[in-house]
C-alpha positions as CSV (number, residue, x, y, z in Angstrom):
1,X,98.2,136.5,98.6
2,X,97.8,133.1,99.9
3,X,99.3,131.1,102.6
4,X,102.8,129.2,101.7
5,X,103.3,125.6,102.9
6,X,106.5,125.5,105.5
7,X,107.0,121.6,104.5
8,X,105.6,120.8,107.7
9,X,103.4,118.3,106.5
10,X,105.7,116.6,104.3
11,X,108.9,117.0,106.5
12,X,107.1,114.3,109.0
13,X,106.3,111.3,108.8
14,X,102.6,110.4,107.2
15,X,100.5,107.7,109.0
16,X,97.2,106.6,107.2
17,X,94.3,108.4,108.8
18,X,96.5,111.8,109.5
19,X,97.6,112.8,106.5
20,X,94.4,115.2,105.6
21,X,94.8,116.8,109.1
22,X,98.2,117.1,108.8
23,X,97.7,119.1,105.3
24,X,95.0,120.9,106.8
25,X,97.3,122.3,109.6
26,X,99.2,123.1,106.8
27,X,96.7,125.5,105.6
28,X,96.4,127.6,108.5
29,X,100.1,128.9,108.8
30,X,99.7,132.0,107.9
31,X,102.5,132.8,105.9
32,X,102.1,134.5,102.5
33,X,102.7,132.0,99.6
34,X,105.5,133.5,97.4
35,X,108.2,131.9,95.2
36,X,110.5,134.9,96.0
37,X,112.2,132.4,98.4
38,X,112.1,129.4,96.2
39,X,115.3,128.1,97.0
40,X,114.1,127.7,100.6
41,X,111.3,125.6,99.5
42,X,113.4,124.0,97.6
43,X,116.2,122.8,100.1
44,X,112.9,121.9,102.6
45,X,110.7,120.3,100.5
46,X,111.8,116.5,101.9
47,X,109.1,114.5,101.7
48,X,108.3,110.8,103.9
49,X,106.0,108.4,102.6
50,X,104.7,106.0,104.9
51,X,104.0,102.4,104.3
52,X,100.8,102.3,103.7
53,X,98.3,105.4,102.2
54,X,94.7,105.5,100.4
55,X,93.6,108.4,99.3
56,X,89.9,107.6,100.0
57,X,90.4,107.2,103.4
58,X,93.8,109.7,104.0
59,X,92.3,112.2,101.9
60,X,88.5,112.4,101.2
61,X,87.7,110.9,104.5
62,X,89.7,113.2,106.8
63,X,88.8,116.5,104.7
64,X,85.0,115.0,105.6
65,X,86.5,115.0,109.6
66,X,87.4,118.0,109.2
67,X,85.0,120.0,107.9
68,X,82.5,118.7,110.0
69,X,84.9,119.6,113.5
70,X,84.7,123.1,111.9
71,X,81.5,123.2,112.4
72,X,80.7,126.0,109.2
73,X,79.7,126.3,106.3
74,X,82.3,125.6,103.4
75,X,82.9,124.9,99.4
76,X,81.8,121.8,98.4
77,X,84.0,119.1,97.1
78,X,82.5,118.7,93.9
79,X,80.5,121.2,92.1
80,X,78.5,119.8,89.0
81,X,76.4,121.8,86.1
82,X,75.3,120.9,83.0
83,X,74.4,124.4,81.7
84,X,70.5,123.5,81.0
85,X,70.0,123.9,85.1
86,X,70.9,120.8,86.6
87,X,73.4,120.9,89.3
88,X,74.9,118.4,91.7
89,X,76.9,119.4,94.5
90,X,78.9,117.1,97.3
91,X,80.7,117.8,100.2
92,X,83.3,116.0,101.5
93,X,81.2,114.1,103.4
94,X,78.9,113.2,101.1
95,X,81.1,112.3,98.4
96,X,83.1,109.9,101.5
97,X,79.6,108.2,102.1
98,X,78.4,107.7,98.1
99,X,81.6,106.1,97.0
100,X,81.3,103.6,99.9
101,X,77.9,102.3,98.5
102,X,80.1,102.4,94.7
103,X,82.9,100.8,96.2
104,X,80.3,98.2,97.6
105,X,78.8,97.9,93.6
106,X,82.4,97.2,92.2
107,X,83.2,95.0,94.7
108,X,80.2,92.6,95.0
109,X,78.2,93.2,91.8
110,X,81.4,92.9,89.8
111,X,83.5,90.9,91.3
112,X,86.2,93.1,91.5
113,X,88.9,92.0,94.2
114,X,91.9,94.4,95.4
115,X,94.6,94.7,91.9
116,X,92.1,93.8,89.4
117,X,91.7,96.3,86.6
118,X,88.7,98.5,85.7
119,X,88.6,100.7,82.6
120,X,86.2,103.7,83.4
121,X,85.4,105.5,80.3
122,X,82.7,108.7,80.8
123,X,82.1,112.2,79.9
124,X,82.2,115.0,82.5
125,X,79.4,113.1,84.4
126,X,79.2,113.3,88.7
127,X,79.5,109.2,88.8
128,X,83.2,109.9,86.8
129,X,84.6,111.5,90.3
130,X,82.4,109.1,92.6
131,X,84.1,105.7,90.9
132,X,87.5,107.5,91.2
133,X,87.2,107.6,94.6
134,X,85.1,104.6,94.9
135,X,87.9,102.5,92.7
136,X,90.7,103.8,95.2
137,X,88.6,103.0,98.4
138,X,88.0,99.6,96.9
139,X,91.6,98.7,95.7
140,X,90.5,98.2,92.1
141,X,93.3,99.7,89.9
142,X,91.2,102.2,87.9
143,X,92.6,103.2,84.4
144,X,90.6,105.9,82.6
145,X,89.6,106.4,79.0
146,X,88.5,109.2,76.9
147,X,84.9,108.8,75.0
148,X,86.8,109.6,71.8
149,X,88.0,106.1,71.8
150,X,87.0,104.0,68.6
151,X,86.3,100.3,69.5
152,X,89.7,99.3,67.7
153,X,91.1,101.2,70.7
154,X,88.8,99.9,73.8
155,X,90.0,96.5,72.4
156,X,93.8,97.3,72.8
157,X,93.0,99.0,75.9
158,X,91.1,95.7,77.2
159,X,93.5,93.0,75.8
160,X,96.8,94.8,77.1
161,X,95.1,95.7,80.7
162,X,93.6,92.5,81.1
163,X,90.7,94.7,82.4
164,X,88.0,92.5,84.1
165,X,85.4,95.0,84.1
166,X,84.2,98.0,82.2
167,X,82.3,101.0,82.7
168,X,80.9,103.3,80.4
169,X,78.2,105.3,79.2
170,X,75.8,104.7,76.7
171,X,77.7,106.0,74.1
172,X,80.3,103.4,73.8
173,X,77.6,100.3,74.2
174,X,78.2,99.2,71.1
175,X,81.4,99.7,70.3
176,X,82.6,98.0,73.5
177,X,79.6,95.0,72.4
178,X,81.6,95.0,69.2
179,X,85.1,93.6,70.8
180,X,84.1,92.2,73.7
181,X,84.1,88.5,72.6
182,X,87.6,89.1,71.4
183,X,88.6,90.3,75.6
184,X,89.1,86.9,76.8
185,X,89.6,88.6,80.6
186,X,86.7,90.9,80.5
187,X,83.9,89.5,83.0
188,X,81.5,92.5,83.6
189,X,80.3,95.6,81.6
190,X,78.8,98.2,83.7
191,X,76.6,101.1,82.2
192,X,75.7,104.5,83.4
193,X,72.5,105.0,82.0
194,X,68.8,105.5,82.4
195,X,67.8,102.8,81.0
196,X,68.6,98.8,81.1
197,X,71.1,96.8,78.1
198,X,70.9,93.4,77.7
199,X,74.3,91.8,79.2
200,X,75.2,95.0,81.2
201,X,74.7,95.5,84.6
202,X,73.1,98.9,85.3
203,X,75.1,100.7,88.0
204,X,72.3,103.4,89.4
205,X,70.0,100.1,90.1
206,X,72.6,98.5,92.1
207,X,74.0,101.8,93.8
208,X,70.3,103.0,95.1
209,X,70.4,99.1,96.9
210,X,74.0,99.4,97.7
211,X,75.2,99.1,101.5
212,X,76.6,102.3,102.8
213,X,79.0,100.8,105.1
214,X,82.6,99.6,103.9
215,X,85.6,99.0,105.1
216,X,88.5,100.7,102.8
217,X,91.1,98.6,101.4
218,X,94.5,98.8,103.3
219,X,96.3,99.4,100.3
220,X,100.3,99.9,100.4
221,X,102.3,103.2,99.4
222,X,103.3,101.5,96.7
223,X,100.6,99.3,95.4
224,X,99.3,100.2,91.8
225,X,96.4,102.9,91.6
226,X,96.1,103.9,88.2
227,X,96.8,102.9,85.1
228,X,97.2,105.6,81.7
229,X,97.4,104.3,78.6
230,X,99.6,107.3,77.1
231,X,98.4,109.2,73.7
232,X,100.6,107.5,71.6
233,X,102.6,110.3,69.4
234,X,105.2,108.1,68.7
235,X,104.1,103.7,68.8
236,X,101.6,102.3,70.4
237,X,99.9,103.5,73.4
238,X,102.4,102.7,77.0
239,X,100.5,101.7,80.1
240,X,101.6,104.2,82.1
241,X,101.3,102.8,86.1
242,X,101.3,105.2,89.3
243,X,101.6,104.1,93.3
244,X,98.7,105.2,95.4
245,X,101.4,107.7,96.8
246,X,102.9,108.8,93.3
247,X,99.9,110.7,92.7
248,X,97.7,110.1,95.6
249,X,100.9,112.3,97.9
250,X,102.5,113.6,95.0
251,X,99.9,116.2,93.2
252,X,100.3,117.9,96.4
253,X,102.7,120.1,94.8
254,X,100.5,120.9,91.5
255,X,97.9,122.0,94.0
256,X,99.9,123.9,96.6
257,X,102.7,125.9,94.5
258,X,101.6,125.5,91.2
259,X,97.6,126.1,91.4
260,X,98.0,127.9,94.8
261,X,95.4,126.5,96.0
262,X,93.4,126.1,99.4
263,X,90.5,125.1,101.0
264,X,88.4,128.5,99.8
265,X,89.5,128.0,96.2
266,X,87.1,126.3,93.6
267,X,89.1,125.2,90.5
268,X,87.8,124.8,87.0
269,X,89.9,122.3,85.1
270,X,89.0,121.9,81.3
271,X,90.9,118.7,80.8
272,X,88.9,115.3,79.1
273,X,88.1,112.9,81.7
274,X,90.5,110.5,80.0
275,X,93.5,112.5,80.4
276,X,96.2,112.1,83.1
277,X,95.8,116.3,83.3
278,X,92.4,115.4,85.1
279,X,93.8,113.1,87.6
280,X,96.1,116.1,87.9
281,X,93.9,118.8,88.3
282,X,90.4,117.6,89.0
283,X,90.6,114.7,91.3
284,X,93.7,114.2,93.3
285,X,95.6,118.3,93.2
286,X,92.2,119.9,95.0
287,X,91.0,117.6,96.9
288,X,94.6,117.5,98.5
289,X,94.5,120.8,99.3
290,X,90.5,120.9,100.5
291,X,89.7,122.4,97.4
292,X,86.2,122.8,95.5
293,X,86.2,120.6,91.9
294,X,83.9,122.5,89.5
295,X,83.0,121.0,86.4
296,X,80.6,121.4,83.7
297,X,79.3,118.5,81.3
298,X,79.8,120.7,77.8
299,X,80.6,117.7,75.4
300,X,82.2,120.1,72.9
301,X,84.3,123.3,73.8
302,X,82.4,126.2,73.0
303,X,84.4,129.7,73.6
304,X,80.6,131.2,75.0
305,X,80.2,128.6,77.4
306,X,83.2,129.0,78.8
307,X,83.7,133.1,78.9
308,X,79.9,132.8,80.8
309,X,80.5,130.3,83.7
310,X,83.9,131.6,84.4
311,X,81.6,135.1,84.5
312,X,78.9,133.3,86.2
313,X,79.8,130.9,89.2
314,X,82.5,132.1,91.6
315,X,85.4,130.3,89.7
316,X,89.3,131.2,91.5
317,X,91.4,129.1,89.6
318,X,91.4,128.1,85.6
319,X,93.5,125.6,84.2
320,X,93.5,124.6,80.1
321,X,95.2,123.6,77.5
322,X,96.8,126.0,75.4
323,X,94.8,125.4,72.6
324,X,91.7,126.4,74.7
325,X,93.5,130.0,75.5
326,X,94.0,130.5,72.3
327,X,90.7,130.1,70.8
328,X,89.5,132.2,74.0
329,X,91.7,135.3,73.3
330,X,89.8,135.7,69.9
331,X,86.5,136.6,71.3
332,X,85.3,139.7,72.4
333,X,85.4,139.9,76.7
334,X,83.4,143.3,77.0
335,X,80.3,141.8,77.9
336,X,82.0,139.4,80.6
337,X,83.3,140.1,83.9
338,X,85.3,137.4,86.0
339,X,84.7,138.9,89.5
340,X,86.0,135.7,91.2
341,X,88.7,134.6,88.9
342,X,92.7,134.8,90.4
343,X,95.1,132.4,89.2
344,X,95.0,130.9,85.9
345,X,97.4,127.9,84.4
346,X,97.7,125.8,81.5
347,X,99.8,122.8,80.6
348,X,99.5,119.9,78.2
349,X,101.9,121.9,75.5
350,X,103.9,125.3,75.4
351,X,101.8,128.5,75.3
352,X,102.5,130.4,72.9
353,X,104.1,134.3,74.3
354,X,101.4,136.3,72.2
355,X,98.6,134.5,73.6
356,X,99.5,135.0,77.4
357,X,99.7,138.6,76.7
358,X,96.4,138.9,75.0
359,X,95.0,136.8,77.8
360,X,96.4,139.9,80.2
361,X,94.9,142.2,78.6
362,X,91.5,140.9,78.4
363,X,91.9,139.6,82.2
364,X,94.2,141.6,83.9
365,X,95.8,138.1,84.7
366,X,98.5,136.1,83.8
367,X,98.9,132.4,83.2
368,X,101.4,130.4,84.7
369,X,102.5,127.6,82.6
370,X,103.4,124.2,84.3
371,X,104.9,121.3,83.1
372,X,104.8,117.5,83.4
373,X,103.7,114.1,81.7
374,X,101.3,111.7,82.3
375,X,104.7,109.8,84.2
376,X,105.6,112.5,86.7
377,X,103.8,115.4,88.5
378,X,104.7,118.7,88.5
379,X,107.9,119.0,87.0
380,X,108.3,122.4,86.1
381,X,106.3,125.4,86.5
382,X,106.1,129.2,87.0
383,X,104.8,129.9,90.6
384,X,103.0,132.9,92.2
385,X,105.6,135.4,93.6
386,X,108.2,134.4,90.4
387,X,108.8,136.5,87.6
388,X,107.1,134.9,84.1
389,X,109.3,134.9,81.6
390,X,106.9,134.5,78.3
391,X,107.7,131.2,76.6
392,X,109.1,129.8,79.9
393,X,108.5,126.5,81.4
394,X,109.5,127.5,85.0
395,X,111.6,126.5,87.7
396,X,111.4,123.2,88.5
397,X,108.7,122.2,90.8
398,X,109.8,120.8,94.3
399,X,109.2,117.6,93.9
400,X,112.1,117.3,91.5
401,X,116.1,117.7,90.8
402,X,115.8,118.7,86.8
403,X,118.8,118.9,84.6
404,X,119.6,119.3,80.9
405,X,121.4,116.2,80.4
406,X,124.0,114.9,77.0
407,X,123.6,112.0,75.2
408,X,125.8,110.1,78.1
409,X,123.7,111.4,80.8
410,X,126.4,114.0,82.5
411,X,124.6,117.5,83.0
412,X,125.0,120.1,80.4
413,X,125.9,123.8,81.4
414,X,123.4,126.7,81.0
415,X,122.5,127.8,77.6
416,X,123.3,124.1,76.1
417,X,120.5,122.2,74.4
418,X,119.9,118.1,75.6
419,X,117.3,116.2,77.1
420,X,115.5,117.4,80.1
421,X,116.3,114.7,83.0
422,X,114.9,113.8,86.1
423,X,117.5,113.1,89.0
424,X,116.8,109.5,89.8
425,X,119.9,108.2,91.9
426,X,120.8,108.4,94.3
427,X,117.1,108.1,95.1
428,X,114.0,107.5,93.0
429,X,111.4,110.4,93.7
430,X,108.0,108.6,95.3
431,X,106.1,110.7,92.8
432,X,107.7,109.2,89.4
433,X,104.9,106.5,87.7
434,X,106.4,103.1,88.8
435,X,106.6,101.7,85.6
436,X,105.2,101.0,82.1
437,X,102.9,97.8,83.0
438,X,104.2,94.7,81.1
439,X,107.2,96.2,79.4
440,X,110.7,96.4,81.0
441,X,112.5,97.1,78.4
442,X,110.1,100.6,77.5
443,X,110.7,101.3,81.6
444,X,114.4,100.7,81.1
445,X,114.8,103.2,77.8
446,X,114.1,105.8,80.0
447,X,116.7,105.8,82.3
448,X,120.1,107.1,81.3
449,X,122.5,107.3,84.0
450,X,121.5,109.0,87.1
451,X,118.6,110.2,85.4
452,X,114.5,109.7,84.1
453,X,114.7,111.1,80.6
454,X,111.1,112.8,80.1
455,X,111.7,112.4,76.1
456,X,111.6,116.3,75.7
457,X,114.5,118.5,74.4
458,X,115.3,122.0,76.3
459,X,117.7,124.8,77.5
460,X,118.0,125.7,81.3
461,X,118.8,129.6,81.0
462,X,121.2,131.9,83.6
463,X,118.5,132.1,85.7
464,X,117.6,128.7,86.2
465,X,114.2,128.7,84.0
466,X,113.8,125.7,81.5
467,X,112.9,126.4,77.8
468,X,111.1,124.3,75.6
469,X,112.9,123.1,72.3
470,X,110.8,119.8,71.3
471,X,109.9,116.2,71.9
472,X,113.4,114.9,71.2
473,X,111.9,113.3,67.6
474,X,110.7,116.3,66.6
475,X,113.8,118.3,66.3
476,X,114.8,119.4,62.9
477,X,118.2,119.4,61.4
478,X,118.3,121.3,58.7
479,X,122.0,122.7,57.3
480,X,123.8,121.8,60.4
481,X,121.1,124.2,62.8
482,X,118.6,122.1,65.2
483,X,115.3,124.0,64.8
484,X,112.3,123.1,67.4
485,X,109.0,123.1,66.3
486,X,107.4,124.8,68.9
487,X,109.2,128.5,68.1
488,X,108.1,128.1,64.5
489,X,104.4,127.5,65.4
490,X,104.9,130.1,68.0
491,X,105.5,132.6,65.1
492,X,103.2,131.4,63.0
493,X,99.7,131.5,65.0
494,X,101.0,135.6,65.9
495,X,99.5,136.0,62.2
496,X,95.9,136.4,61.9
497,X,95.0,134.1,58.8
498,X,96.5,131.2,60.9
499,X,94.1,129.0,63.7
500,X,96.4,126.7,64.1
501,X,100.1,125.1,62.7
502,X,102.2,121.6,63.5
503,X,105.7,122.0,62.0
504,X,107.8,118.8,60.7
505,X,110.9,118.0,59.0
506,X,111.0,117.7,55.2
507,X,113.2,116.3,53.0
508,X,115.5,118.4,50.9
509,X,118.0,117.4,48.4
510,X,120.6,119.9,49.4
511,X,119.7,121.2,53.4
512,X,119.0,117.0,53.9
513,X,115.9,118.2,55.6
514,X,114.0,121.7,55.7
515,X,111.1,122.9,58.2
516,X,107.5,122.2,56.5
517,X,104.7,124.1,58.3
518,X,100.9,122.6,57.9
519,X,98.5,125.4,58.6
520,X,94.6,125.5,59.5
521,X,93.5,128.5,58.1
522,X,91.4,131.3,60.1
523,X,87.6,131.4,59.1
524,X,88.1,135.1,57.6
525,X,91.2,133.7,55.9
526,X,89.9,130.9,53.7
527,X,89.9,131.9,50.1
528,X,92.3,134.1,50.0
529,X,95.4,132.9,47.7
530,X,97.5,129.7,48.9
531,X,100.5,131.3,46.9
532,X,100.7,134.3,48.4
533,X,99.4,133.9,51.6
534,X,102.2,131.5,52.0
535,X,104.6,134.0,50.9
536,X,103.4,136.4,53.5
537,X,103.6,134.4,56.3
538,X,106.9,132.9,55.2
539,X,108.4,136.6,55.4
540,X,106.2,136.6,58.7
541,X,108.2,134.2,60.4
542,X,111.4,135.4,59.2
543,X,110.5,138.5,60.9
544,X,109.8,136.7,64.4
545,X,112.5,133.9,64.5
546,X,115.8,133.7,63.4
547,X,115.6,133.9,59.5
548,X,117.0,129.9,58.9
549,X,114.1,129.2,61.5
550,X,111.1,130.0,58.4
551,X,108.9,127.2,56.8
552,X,110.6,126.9,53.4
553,X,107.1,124.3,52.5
554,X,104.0,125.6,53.6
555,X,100.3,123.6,53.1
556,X,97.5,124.5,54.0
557,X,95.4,122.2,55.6
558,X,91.3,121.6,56.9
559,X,92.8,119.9,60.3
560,X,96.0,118.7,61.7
561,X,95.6,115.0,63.1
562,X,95.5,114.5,67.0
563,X,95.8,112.1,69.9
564,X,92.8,111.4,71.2
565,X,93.8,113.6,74.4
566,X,94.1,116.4,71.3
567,X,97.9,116.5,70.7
568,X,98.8,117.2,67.5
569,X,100.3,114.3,65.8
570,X,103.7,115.6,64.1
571,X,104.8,112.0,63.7
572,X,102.3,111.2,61.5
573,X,102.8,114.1,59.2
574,X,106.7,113.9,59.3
575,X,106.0,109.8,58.4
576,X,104.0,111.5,55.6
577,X,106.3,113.8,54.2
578,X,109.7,111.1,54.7
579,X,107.1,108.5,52.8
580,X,107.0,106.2,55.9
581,X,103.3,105.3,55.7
């Protein structure tokens, strides 16, 4: 077992330059970490944010203090591969004195003064985690982009940011070339490549020259840090803005209780580099908690790949999507053996019931599933020491009062479906985003009451657990029964012929609207006979849900359409199927 945080750190008061000694203190308690007591941690969990916090210099920079006082040897902060036998690997130190010579780039080879805006688009690349870092220690508000972006998308990104500087790889040169004349703020494109492009500055030239010595930005508590566009499954993409404390302070809980994590831990996290759930869990959640970062380039998810590092390097803690457990569970584990491996998590979407137990059985571990959006931290989550209930989101996480709210905002008894609320009155938590940049009226729509509505639909249970029903769009109402789309794809991917399923409503001339099932077929399966594999699984799900709860319209489909951070798309296909296109 691992050593439980008393609230010590967060029941004083934070000063810049003590926070990371404070936390590391915190470390060396003693006490077993176990959510047996959780209503304790609870009630104690008050936390104090001072006035003015960096993360570079709070964080990194006093992890580096520390490490050094100690005088041994210890994990690195970031550990790099890229599976052909290169390997990069900073400590604390190191990392602190390399993104003062890229803070130093971005602030005189760019131009970039404390506020502006920098979109940082990269694959799993060691300068991604330096100009995180860098960006924070420089005051630049950094906002992160996935590669999978199309240049229709870096131009919306860089007309509603205002971004004054890019940075990017050299897969994106020419789709970023391509709108760049239409991005009347963008002054600076910066590459990260080995060789030169006309009307790019190239970022390795200018950080080999780069002075070493830099003074870090005395940025506020609540000064922007980052900026998320969100994945869009329903209008266009929100900017989604956090505080240097909302995530900076806050992620301390994803890393404490939720990844139990400490300074001997190294933590694997699967998430794209343009997701919020790598802020989360590869950036600011580990290095909070003294933790080791590993990451490994692989530009496509490969099952093998991932079954052989997690066998391979001395990997503690997983954390992936859903979708990633799922395609993992259908390999064969014989031939691998995860020596190091203790805690694994996933979060992005529900986890299906079947696949967690399959995961068991192949591990001998279980995940805990956590919950949150790219707007909060942590919000829910099963914890070490707590019983899992299968299909479960958790208890809600410390940092958070979480309700199952009506349509007037007034808290709904256990057992009652409504919207799953965040307690925002009579105080705002510090670690809630700040707001949607540019647009009050989005901010304001989420507010009902006393309460943050996270846009998702749920059931709190007699023992204080929070289920999953669906995004609050996606329910169906079919003959006076609310059906959620998750427990019908949950049903469905527990038969073999199906990889994966999104469920939507349909119309129907007499129910008003019926639950329609688009399936992606399992290799072995394709061929067999549309009519009556759909028939079988049909009776399949009748078997596993409630019998109203079964597709009454299956098709079968080559690939469900996704976010770019991979989310399936149900708005799109129930925009389809309603003839809203």
């Amino acid at each position: 077992m691992k050593i439980l945080c008393k609230a010590r750190a967060f029941g004083a008061h934070f000063s810049a330059g003590t926070c990371a000694r404070l936390l590391s203190k915190d470390q060396k308690l003693g006490t077993p970490q176990n959510f047996s007591n959780y209503e304790d941690i609870k009630l104690n969990y008050k936390p104090k944010v001072p006035e003015y916090f960096n993360f570079a210099n709070d964080i990194i920079d006093e992890w580096a203090i520390n490490r050094k006082e100690a005088g041994k040897s210890s994990n690195p902060a970031l550990w790099w591969i890229d599976g052909s036998g290169e390997e990069v690997k900073w400590s604390f130190e190191e990392l602190g004195f390399l993104s003062r010579k890229a803070a130093n780039v971005l602030s005189d080879a760019c131009n970039l003064k404390p506020g502006d805006r920098v979109i940082v688009i990269l694959p799993r690349v060691p300068e991604w985690w330096l100009l995180n870092v860098a960006c924070i220690r420089a005051g630049v508000v950094l906002i992160p982009g996935t590669t999978q972006l199309t240049a229709k998308d870096i131009l919306h990104r860089l007309q509603t940011s205002m971004a004054k500087c890019i940075i990017t790889s050299d897969c994106l040169v020419e789709a970023v070339d391509s709108v760049a004349a239409q991005s009347p703020f963008l002054q600076t494109k910066m590459l990260i490549s080995t060789e030169r492009r006309d009307g790019w500055l190239d970022f390795k030239g200018l950080f080999q020259v780069a002075n070493d010595k830099h003074t870090c930005v005395k940025t506020k508590s609540s000064d922007p840090m980052t900026i998320f566009f969100t994945s869009g499954t329903t209008g266009s993409p929100k900017m989604t803005e956090h505080s240097h404390c909302s995530y900076g302070l806050g992620l301390k809980v994803n890393g404490k209780y939720w990844m139990d994590l400490t300074p001997t831990d190294i933590v694997w996290n699967m998430s794209d580099t343009g997701w919020a759930k790598s802020a989360w869990s590869s950036v600011f959640a580990p290095w909070i908690q003294g933790s080791c970062v590993f990451a490994h380039s692989m530009p496509r998810f490969d099952t093998n790949i991932v079954l052989k590092t997690l066998s391979t390097f001395p990997i503690t803690t997983f954390c992936s999507a859903p979708t990633a457990y799922r395609m993992l569970v259908l390999q064969n584990f014989a031939s691998y053996k995860f020596k190091s491996l203790q805690h694994c998590v996933s979060a992005g979407e529900p986890i299906n019931p079947q696949v967690m137990e399959q995961w068991k059985e192949q591990t001998g571990l279980d995940i805990y599933e956590g919950y949150g959006q790219t707007e909060t931290v942590l919000i829910c989550g099963t914890f070490k020491g707590m019983k899992i209930k299968p299909g479960s989101m958790g208890k809600p996480s410390p940092a958070y009062d979480v309700e199952i709210v009506d349509e007037n905002g007034n808290v709904l008894p256990q057992g009652k479906e409504g919207d799953i609320a965040i307690r925002i009155l009579p105080q705002k938590p510090f670690c809630l985003f700040s707001q949607y940049t540019g647009d009050p009226e989005r901010t304001a729509s989420t507010r009902r009451g006393n309460f943050y509505l996270t846009g998702d639909r749920g059931i709190k249970d007699e023992d204080g657990y929070f289920w999953f029903v669906g995004r609050s769009d996606d329910v169906i109402l079919s003959s006076g029964y609310r059906i959620g789309p998750f427990e019908v794809e949950s049903a469905l991917i527990e038969h073999p012929a199906v990889a994966e399923s999104a469920v939507v409503s349909s119309p129907d001339p007499i129910r008003g609207e019926v639950v329609k099932a688009f399936v992606v077929l399992a290799p072995a399966y394709n061929g067999y006979d549309p009519e009556k594999l759909a028939l079988e699984l049909q009776e399949h799900v009748r078997n596993i849900t409630a019998p109203y709860k079964y597709p009454r319209k299956i098709e079968f489909v080559q690939q469900l359409p996704k976010t770019v951070s991979g989310k399936i798309r149900r708005n799109e296909l129930r925009n389809r199927e309603w003839g809203n296109v």
